[in-house]
Chimera marker file (.cmm) of the C-alpha trace (Angstrom):
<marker_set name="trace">
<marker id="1" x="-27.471" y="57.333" z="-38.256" r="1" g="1" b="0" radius="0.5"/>
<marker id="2" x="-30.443" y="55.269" z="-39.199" r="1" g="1" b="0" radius="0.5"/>
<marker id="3" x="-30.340" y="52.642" z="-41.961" r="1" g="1" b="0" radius="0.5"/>
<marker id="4" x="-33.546" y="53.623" z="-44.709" r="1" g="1" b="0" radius="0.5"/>
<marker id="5" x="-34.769" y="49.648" z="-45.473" r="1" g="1" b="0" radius="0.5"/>
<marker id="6" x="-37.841" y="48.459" z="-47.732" r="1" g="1" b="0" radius="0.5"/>
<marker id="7" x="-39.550" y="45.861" z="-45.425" r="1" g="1" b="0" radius="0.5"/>
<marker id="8" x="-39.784" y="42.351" z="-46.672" r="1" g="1" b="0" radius="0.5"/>
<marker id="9" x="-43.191" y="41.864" z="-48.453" r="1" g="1" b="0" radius="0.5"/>
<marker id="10" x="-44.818" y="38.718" z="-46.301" r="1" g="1" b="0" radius="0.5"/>
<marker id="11" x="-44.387" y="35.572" z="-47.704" r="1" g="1" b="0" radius="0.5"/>
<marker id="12" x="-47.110" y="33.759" z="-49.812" r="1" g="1" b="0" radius="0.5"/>
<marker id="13" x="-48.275" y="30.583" z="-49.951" r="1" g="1" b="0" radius="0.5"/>
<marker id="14" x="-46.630" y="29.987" z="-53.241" r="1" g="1" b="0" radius="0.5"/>
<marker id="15" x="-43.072" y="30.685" z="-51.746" r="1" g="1" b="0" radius="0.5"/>
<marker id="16" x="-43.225" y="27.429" z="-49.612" r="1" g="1" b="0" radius="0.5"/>
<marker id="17" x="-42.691" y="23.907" z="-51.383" r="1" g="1" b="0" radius="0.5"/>
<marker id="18" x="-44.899" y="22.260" z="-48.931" r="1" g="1" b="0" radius="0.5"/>
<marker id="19" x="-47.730" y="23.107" z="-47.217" r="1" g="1" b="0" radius="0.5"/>
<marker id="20" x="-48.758" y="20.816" z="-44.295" r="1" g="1" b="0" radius="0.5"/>
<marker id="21" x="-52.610" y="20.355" z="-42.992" r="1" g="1" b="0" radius="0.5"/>
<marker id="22" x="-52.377" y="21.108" z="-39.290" r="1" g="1" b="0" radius="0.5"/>
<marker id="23" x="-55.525" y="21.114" z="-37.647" r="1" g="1" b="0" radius="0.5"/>
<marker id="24" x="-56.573" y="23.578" z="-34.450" r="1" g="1" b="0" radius="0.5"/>
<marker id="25" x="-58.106" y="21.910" z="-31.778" r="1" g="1" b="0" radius="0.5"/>
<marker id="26" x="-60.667" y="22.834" z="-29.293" r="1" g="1" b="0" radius="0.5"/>
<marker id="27" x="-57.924" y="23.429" z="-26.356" r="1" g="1" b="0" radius="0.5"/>
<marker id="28" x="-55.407" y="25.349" z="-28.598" r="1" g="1" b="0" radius="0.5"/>
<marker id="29" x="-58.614" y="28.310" z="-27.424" r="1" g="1" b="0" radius="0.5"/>
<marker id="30" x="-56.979" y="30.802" z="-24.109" r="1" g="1" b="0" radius="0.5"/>
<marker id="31" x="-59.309" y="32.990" z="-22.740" r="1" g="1" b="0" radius="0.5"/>
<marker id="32" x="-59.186" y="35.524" z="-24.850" r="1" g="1" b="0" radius="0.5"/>
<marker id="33" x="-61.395" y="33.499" z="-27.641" r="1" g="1" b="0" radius="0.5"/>
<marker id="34" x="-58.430" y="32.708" z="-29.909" r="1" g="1" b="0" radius="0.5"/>
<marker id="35" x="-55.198" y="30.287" z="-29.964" r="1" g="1" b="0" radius="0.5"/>
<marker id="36" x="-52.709" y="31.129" z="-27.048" r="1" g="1" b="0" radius="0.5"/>
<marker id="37" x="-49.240" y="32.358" z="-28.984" r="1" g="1" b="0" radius="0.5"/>
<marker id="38" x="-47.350" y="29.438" z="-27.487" r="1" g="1" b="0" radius="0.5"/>
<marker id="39" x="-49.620" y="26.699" z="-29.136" r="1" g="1" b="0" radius="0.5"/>
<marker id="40" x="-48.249" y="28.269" z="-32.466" r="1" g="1" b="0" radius="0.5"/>
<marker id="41" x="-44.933" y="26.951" z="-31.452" r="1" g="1" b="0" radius="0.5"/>
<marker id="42" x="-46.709" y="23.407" z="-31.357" r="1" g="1" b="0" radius="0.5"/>
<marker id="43" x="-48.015" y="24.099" z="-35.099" r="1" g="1" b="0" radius="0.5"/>
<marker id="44" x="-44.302" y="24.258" z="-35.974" r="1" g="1" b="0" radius="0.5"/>
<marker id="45" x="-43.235" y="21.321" z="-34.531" r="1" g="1" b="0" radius="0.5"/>
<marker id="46" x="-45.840" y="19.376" z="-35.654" r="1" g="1" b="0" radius="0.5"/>
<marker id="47" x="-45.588" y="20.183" z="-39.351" r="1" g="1" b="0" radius="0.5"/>
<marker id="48" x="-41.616" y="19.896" z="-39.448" r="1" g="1" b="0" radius="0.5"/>
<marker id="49" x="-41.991" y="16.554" z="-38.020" r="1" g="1" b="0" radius="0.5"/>
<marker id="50" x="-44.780" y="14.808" z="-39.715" r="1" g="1" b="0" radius="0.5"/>
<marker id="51" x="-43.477" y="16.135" z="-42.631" r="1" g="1" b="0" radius="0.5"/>
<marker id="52" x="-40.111" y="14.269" z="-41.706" r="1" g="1" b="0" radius="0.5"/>
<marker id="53" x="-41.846" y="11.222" z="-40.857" r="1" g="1" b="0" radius="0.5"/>
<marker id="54" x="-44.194" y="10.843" z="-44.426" r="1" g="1" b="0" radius="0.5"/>
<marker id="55" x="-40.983" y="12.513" z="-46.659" r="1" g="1" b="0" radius="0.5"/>
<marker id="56" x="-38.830" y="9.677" z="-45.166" r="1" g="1" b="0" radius="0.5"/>
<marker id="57" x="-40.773" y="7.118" z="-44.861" r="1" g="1" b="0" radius="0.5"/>
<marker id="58" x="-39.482" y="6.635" z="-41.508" r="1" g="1" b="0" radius="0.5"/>
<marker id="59" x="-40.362" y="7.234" z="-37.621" r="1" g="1" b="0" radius="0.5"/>
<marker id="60" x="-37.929" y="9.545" z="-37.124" r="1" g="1" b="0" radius="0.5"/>
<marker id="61" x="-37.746" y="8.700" z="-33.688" r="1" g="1" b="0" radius="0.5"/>
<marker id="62" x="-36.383" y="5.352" z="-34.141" r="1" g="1" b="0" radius="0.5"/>
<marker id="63" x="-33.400" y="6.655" z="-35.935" r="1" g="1" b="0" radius="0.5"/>
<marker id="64" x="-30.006" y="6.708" z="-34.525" r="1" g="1" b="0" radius="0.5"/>
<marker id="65" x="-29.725" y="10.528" z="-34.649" r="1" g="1" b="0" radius="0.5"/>
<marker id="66" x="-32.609" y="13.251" z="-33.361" r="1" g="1" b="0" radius="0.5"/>
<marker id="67" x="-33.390" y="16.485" z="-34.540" r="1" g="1" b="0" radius="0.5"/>
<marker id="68" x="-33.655" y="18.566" z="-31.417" r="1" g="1" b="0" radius="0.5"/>
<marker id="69" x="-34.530" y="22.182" z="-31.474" r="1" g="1" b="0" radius="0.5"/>
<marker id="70" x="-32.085" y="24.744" z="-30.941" r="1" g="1" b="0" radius="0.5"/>
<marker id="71" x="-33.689" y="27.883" z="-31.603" r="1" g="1" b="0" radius="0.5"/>
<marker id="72" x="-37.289" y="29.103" z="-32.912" r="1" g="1" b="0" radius="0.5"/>
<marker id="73" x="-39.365" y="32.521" z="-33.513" r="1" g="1" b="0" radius="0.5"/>
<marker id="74" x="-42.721" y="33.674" z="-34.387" r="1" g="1" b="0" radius="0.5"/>
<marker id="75" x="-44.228" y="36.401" z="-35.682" r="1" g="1" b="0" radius="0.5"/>
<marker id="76" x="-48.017" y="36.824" z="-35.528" r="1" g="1" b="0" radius="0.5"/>
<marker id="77" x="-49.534" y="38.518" z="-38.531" r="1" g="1" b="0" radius="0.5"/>
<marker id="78" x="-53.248" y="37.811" z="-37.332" r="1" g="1" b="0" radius="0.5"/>
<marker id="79" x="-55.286" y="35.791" z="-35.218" r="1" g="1" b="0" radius="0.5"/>
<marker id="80" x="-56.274" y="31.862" z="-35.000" r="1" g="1" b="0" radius="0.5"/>
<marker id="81" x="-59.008" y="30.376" z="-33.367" r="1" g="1" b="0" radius="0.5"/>
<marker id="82" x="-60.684" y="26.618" z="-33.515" r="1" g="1" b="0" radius="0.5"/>
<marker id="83" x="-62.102" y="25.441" z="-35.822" r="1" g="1" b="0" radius="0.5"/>
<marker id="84" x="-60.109" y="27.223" z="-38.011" r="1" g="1" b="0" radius="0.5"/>
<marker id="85" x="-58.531" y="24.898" z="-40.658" r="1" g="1" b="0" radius="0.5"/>
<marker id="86" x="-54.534" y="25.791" z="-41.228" r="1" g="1" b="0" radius="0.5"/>
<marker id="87" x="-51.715" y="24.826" z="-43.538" r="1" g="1" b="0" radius="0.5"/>
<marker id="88" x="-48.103" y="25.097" z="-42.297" r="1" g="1" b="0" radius="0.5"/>
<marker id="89" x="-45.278" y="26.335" z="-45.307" r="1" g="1" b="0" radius="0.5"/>
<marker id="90" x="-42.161" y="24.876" z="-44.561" r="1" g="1" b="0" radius="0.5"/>
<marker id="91" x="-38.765" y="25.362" z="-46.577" r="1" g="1" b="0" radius="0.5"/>
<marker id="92" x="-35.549" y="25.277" z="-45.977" r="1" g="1" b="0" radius="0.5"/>
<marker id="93" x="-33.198" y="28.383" z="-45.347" r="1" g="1" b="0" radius="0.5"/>
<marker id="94" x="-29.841" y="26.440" z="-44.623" r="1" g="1" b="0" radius="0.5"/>
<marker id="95" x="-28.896" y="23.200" z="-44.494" r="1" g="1" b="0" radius="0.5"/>
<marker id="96" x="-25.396" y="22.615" z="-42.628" r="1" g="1" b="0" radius="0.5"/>
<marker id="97" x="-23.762" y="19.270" z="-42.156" r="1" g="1" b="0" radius="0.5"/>
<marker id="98" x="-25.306" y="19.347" z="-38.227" r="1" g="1" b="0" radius="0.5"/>
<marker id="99" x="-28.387" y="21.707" z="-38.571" r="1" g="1" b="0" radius="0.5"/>
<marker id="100" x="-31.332" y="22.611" z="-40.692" r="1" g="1" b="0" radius="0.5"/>
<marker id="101" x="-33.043" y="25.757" z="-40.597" r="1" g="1" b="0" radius="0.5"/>
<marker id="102" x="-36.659" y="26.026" z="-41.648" r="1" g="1" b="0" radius="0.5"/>
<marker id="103" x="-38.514" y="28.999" z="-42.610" r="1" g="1" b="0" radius="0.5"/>
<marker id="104" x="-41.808" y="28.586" z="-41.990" r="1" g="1" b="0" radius="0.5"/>
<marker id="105" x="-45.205" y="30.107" z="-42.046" r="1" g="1" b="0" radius="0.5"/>
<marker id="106" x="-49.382" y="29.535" z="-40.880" r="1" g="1" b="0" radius="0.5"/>
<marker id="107" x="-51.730" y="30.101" z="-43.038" r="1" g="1" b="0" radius="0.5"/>
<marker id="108" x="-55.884" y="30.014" z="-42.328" r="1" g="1" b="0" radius="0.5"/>
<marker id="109" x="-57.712" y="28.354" z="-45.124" r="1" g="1" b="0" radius="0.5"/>
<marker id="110" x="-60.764" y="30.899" z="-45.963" r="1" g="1" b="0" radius="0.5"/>
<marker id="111" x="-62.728" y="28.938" z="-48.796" r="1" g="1" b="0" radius="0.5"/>
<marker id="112" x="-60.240" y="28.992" z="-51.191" r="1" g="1" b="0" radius="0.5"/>
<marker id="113" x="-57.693" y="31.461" z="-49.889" r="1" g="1" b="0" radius="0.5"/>
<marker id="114" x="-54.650" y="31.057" z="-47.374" r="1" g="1" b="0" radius="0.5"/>
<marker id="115" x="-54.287" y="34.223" z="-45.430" r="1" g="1" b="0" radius="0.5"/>
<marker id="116" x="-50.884" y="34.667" z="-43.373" r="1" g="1" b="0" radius="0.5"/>
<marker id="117" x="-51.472" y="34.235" z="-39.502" r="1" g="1" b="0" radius="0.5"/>
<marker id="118" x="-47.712" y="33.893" z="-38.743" r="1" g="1" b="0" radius="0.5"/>
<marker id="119" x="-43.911" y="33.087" z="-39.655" r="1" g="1" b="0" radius="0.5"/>
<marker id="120" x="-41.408" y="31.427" z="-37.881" r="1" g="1" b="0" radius="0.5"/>
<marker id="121" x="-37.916" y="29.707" z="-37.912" r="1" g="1" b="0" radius="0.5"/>
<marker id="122" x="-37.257" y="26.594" z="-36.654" r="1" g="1" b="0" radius="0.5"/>
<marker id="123" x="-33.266" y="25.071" z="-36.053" r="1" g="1" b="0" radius="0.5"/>
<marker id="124" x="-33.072" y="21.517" z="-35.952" r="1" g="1" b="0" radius="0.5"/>
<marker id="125" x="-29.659" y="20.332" z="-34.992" r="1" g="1" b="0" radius="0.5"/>
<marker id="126" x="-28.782" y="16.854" z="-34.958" r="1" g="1" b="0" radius="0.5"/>
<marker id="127" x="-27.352" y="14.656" z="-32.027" r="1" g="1" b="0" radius="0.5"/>
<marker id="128" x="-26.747" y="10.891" z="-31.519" r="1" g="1" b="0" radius="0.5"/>
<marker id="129" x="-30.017" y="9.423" z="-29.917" r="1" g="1" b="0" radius="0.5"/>
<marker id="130" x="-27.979" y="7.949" z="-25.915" r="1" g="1" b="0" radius="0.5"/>
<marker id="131" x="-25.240" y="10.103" z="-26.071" r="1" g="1" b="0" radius="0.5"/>
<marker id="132" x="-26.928" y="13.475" z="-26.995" r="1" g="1" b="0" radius="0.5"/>
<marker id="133" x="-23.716" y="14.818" z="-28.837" r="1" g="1" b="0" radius="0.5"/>
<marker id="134" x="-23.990" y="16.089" z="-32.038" r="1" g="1" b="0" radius="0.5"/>
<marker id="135" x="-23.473" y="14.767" z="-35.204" r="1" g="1" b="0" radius="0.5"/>
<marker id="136" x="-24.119" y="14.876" z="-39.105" r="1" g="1" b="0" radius="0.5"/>
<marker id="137" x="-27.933" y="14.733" z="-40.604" r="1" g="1" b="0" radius="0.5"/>
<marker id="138" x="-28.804" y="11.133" z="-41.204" r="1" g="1" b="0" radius="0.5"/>
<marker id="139" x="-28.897" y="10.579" z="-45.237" r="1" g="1" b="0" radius="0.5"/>
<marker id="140" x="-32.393" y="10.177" z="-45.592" r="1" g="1" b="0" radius="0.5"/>
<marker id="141" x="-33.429" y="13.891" z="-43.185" r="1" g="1" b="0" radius="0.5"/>
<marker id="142" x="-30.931" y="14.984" z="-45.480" r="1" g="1" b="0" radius="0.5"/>
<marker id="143" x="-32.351" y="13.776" z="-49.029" r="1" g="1" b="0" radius="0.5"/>
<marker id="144" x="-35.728" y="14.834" z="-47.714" r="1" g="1" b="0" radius="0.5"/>
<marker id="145" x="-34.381" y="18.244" z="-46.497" r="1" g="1" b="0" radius="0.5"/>
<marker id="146" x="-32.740" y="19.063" z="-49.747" r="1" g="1" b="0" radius="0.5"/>
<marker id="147" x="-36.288" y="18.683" z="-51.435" r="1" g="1" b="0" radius="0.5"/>
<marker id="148" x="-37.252" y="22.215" z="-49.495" r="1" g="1" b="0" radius="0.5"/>
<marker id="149" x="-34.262" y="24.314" z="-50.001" r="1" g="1" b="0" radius="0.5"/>
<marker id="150" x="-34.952" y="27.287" z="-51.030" r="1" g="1" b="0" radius="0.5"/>
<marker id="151" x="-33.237" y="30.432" z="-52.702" r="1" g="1" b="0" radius="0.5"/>
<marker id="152" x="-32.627" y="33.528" z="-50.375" r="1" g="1" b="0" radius="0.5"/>
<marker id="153" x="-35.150" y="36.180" z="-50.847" r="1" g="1" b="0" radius="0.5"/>
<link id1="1" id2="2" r="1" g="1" b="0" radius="0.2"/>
<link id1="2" id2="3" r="1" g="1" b="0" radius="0.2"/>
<link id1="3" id2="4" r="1" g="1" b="0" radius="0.2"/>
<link id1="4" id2="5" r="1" g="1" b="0" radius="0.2"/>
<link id1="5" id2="6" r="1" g="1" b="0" radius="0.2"/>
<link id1="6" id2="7" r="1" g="1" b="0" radius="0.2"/>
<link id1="7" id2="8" r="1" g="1" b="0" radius="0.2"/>
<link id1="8" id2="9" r="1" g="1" b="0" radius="0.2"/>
<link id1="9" id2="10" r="1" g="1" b="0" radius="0.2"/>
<link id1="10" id2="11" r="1" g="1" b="0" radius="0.2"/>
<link id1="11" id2="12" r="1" g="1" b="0" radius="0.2"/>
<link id1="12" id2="13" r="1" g="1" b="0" radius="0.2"/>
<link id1="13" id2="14" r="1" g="1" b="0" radius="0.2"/>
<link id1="14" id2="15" r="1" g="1" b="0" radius="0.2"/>
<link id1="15" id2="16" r="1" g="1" b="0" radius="0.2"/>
<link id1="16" id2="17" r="1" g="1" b="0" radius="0.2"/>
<link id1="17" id2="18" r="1" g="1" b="0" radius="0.2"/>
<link id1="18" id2="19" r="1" g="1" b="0" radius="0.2"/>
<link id1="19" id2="20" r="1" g="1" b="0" radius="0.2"/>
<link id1="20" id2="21" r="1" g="1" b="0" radius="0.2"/>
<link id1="21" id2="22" r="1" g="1" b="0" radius="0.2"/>
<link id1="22" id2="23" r="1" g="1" b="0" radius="0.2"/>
<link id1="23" id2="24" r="1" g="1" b="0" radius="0.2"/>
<link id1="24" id2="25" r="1" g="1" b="0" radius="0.2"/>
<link id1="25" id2="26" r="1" g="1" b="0" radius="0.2"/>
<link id1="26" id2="27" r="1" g="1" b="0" radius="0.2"/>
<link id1="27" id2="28" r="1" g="1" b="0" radius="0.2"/>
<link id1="28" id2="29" r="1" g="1" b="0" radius="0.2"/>
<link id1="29" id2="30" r="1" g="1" b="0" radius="0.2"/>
<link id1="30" id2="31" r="1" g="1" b="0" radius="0.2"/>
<link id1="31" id2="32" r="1" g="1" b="0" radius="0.2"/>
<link id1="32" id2="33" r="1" g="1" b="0" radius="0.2"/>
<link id1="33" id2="34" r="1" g="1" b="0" radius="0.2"/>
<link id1="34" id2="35" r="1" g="1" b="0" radius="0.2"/>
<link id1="35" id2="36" r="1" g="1" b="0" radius="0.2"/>
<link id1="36" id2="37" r="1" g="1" b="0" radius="0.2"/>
<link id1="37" id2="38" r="1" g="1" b="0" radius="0.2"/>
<link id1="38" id2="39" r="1" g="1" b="0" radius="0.2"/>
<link id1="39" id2="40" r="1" g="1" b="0" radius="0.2"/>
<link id1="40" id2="41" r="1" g="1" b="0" radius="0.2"/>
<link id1="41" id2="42" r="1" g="1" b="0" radius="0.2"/>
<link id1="42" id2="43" r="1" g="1" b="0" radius="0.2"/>
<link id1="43" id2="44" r="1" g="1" b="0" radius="0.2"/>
<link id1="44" id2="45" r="1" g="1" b="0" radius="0.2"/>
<link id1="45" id2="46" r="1" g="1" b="0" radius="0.2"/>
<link id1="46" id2="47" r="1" g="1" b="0" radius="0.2"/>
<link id1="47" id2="48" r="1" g="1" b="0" radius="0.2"/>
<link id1="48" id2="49" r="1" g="1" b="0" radius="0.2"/>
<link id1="49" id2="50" r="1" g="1" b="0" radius="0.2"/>
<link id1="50" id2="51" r="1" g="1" b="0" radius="0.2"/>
<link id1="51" id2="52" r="1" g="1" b="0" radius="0.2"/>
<link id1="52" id2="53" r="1" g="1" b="0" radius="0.2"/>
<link id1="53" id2="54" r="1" g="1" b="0" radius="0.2"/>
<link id1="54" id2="55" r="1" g="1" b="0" radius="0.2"/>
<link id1="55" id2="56" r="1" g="1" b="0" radius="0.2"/>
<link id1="56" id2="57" r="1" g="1" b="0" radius="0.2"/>
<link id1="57" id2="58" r="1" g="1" b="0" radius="0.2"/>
<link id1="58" id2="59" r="1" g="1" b="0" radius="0.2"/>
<link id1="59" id2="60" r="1" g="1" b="0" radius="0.2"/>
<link id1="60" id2="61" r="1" g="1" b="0" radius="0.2"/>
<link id1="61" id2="62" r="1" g="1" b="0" radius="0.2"/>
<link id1="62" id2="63" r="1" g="1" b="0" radius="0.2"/>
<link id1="63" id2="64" r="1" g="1" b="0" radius="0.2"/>
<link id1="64" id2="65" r="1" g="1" b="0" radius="0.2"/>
<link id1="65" id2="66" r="1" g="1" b="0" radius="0.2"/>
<link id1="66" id2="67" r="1" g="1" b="0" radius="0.2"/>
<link id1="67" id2="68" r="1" g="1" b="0" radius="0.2"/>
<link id1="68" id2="69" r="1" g="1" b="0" radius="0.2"/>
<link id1="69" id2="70" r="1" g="1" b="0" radius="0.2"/>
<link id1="70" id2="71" r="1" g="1" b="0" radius="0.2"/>
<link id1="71" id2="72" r="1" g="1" b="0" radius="0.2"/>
<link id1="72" id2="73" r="1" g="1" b="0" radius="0.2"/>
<link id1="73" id2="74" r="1" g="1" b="0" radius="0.2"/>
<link id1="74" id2="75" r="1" g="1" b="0" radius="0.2"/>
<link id1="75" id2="76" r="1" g="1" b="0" radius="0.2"/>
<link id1="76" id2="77" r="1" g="1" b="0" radius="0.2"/>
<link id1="77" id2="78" r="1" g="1" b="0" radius="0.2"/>
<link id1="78" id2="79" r="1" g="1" b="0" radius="0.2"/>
<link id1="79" id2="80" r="1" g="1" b="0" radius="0.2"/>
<link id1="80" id2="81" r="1" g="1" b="0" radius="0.2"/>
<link id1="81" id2="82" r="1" g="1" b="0" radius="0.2"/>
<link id1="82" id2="83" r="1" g="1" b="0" radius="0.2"/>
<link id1="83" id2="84" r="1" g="1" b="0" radius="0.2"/>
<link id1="84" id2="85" r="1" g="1" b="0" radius="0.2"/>
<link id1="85" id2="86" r="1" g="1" b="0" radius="0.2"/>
<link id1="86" id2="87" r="1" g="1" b="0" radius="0.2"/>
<link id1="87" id2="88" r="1" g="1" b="0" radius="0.2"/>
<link id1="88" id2="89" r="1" g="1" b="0" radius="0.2"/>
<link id1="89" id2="90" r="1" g="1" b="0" radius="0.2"/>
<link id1="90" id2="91" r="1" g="1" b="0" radius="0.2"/>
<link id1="91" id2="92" r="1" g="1" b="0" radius="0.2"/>
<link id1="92" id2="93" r="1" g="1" b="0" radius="0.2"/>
<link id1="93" id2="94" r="1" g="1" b="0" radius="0.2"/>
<link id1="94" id2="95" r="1" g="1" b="0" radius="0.2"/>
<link id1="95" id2="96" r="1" g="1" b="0" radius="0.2"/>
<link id1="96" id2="97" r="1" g="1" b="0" radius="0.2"/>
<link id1="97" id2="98" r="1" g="1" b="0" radius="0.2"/>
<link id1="98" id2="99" r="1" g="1" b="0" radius="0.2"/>
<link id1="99" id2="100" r="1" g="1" b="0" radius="0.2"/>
<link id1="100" id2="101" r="1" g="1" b="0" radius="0.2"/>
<link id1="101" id2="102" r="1" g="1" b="0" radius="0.2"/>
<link id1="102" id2="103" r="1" g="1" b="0" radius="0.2"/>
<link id1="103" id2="104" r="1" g="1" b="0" radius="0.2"/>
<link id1="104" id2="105" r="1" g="1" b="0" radius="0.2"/>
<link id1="105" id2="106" r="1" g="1" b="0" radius="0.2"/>
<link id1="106" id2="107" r="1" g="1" b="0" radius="0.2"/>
<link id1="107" id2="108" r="1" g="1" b="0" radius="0.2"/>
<link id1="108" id2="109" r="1" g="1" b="0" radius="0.2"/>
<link id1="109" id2="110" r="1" g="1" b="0" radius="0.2"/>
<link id1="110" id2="111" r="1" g="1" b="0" radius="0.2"/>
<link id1="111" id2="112" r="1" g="1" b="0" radius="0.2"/>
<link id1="112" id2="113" r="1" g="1" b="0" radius="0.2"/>
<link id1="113" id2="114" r="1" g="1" b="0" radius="0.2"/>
<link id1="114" id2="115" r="1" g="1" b="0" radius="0.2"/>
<link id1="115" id2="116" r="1" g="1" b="0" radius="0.2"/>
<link id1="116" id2="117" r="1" g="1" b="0" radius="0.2"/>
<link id1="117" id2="118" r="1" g="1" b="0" radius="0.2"/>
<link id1="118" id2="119" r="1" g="1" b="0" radius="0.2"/>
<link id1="119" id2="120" r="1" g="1" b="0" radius="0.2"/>
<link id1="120" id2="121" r="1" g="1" b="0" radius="0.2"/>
<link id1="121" id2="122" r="1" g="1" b="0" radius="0.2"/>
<link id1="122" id2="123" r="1" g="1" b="0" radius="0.2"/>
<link id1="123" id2="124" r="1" g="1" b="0" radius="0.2"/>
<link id1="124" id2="125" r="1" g="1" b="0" radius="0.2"/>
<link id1="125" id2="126" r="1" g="1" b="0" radius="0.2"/>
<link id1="126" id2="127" r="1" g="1" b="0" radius="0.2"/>
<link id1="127" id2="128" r="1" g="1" b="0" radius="0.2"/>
<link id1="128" id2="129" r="1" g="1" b="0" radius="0.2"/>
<link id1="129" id2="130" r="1" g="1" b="0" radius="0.2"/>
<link id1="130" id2="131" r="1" g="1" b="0" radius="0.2"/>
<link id1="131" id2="132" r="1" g="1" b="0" radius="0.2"/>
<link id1="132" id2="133" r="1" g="1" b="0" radius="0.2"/>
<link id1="133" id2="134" r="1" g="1" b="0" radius="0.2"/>
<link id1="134" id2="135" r="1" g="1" b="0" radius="0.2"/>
<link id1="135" id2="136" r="1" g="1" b="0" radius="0.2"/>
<link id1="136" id2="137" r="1" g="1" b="0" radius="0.2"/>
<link id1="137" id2="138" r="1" g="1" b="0" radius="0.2"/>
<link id1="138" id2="139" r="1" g="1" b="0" radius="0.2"/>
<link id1="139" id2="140" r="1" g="1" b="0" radius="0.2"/>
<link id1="140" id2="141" r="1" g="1" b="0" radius="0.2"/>
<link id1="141" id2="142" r="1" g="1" b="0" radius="0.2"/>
<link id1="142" id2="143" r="1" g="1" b="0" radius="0.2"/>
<link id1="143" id2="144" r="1" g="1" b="0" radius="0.2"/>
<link id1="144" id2="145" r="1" g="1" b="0" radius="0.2"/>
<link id1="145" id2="146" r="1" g="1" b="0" radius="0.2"/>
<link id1="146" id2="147" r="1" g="1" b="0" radius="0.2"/>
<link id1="147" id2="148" r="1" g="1" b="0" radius="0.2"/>
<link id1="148" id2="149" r="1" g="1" b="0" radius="0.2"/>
<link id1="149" id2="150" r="1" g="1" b="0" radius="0.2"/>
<link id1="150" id2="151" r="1" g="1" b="0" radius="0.2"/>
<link id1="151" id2="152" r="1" g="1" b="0" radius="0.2"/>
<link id1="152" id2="153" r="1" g="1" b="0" radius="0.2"/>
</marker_set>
């Protein structure tokens, strides 16, 4: 039997209570003339962590527990290319004692538009910096964190 669903309606710049600047580069280019689907992966990473680093006013990699990434997806909506100019939304879907989960999307700037060019998740869980092991969110990821929690759709 199938299930009869109303697909999500994309999300919208709007939905996301940050949107980080994340420039393409002249590389990020394959072949094909546009940017290679695992450079969007990089986009991700990039925003989630410099976003870290300026909302905690800390280099995150000098604290005594890491954020290492446990799972991610992407969906592509539509193509990127350099020089395009990009802003990465980034919320918060769940935030566990060990984990966060970020919902997040790319956006192309067009003048004064942001058009959808992809959404993602991202799971950071956390782990002592020698041993590897998990543990609990440091405080401040966690104060910063809370700041992009957002409601389920």
């Amino acid at each position: 039997m199938t299930e009869n669903r109303t697909p999500l309606a994309p999300p919208i710049a709007s939905d996301f209570p940050v949107l980080w600047p994340v420039p393409t580069r002249w590389d990020d280019n394959d072949h094909y003339g546009h940017v290679n689907n695992v450079v969007y992966y990089s986009y991700f990473d990039t925003a989630v962590n410099a976003w870290l680093i300026d909302a905690t006013g800390r280099d995150i990699r000098a604290l005594p527990a890491i954020g290492v990434v446990a799972e991610t997806s992407c969906r592509y909506h539509s193509e990127l290319s350099f020089p395009d100019r990009l802003r990465v939304g980034l919320s918060v879907e769940r935030l566990g004692t060990r984990s966060i989960v970020y919902a997040l999307a790319i956006f192309r700037e067009d003048d004064d538009d942001l058009t959808l060019a992809a959404t993602g998740r991202f799971v950071h869980v956390y782990v002592d910096a020698v041993t590897r092991t998990p543990v609990p969110i440091p405080e401040r990821i966690r104060a910063a964190a809370e700041q992009l929690v957002t409601p389920p759709a």
